[in-house]
N, C-alpha and C positions, 0 to 999 in steps of 0.2 A: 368309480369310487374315488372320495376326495377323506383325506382323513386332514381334520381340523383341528390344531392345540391351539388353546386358549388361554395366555398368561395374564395376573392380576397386574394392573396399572393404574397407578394414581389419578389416570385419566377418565377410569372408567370405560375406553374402547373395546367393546366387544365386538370380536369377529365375528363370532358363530352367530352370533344376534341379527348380525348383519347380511349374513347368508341368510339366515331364516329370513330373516325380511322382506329379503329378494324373491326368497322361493315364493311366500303369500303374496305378494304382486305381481307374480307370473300365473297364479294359479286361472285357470277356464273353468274348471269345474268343480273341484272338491278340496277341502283342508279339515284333516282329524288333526288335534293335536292335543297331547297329552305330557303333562309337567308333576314331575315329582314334587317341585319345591316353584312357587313361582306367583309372580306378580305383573299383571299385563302392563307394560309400557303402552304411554301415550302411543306413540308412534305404531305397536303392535295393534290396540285398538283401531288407532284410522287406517291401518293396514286390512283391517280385519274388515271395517265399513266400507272401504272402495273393495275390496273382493264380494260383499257381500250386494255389492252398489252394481256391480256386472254381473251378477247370478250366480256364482260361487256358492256353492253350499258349505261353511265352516261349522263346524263340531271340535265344541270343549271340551277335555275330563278336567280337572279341578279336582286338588285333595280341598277337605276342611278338618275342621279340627275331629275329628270322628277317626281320620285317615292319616295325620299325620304325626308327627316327633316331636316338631320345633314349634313352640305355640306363639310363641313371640312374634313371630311373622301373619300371624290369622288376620287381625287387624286388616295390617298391608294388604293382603290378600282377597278378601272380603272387599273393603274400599275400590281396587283395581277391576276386580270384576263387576263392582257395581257400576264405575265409571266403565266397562267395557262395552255393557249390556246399554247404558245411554247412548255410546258413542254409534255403537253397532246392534243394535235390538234385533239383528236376523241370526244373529251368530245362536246356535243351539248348543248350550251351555249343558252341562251334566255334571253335577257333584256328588264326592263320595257322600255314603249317608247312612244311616241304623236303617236296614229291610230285613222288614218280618223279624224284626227281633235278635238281628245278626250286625256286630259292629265289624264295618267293614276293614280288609288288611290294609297297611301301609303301603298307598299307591307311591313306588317310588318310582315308575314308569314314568321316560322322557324319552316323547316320540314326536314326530311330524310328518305325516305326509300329504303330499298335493298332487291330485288327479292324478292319485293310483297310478304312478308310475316314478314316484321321485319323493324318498324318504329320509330321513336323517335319524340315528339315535346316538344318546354317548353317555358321557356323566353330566353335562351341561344340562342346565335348570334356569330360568327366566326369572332372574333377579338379580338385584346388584350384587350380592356376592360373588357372584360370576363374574360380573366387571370388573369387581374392583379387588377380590380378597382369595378365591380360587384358580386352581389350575384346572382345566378340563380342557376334553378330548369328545370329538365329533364323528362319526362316519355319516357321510353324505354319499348318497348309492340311489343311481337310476337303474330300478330294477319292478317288474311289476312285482314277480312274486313276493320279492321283500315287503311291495307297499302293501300287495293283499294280507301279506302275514300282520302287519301293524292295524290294517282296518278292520279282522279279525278281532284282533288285543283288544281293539278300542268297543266295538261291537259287545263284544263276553265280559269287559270289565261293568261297560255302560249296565247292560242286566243284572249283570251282578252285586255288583257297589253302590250303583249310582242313583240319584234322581235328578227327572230334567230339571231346570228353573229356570223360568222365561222370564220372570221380571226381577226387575233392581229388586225392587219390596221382599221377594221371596229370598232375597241372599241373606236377610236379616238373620230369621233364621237358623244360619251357617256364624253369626258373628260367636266369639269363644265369652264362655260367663266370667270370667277369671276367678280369682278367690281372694280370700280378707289377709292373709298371708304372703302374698305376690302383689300387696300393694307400691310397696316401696322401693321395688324395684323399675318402676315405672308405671305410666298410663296406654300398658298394652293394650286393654280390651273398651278402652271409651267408642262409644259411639260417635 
């Protein structure tokens, strides 16, 4: 068990990003990962294409606007996954989304695990606020049962929230409508 604090720095240096990074480059066989709040980095995508480039089976959750708080970030979010799904088109994406009539809860689940045997969870989220403006905390634990309880999570949430979306096109979709009143506060929802 490694437990990881994460201070905000001008620099941007994130440690825990960095362990993650590592762990999706060591992976042989599998990557679930699951982000309450979050926007894929360049580097996480070609992370995600060469594991996916060796046979690595990765598996997305993704909130969208259906599932999440902060709508300002959807944009970001959307954009990231689309450039994801170019970078690495094997990666099996799965977003929250309205099923059978049910809007899904606030996935605020942040998880990772690689070949069921090596997991991390905390308050860290895959975006620059993490770098640059939050404090967070990690546990990193080489444990099966832990990973099987996460690919569980990620398994019941996938059923239950989710749909897959295999192509860029279909994240459309997922972009947020914004309104005539949240104009002026910026150009959050442009395409």
């Amino acid at each position: 068990i490694l437990f990881l604090p994460s201070t905000p720095s001008s620099s941007g240096e994130d440690v825990i990003l960095r362990c993650v990074l590592g762990a999706i480059n060591s992976a042989s066989e599998s990557i679930y990962m699951c982000m309450g709040h979050f926007n894929v980095s360049e580097a996480v995508s070609q992370a995600f294409k060469r594991a996916t480039d060796r046979g690595v089976k990765v598996y997305v959750i993704s909130n969208s606007f259906h599932s999440c708080d902060l709508r300002t970030g959807q944009l970001d979010l959307i954009r990231s996954l689309k450039r994801m799904l170019t970078v690495a088109p094997k990666v099996q994406l799965f977003v929250a989304a309205v099923k059978d009539g049910k809007v899904p809860p606030f996935l605020h689940s942040k998880y990772l695990v690689v070949d069921s045997r090596w997991a991390c969870s905390g308050s860290w989220n895959m975006w620059m606020r993490s770098a640059f403006y939050e404090m967070e905390a990690e546990v990193f634990v080489q444990s099966e049962s832990f990973a099987a309880d996460l690919e569980g999570k990620f398994t019941r949430e996938c059923e239950q929230f989710c749909i897959p979306v295999k192509t860029v096109d279909e994240c459309n979709q997922f972009l947020p409508k914004g309104c005539a009143i949240c104009e002026g506060f910026g150009p959050f929802f442009d395409v």
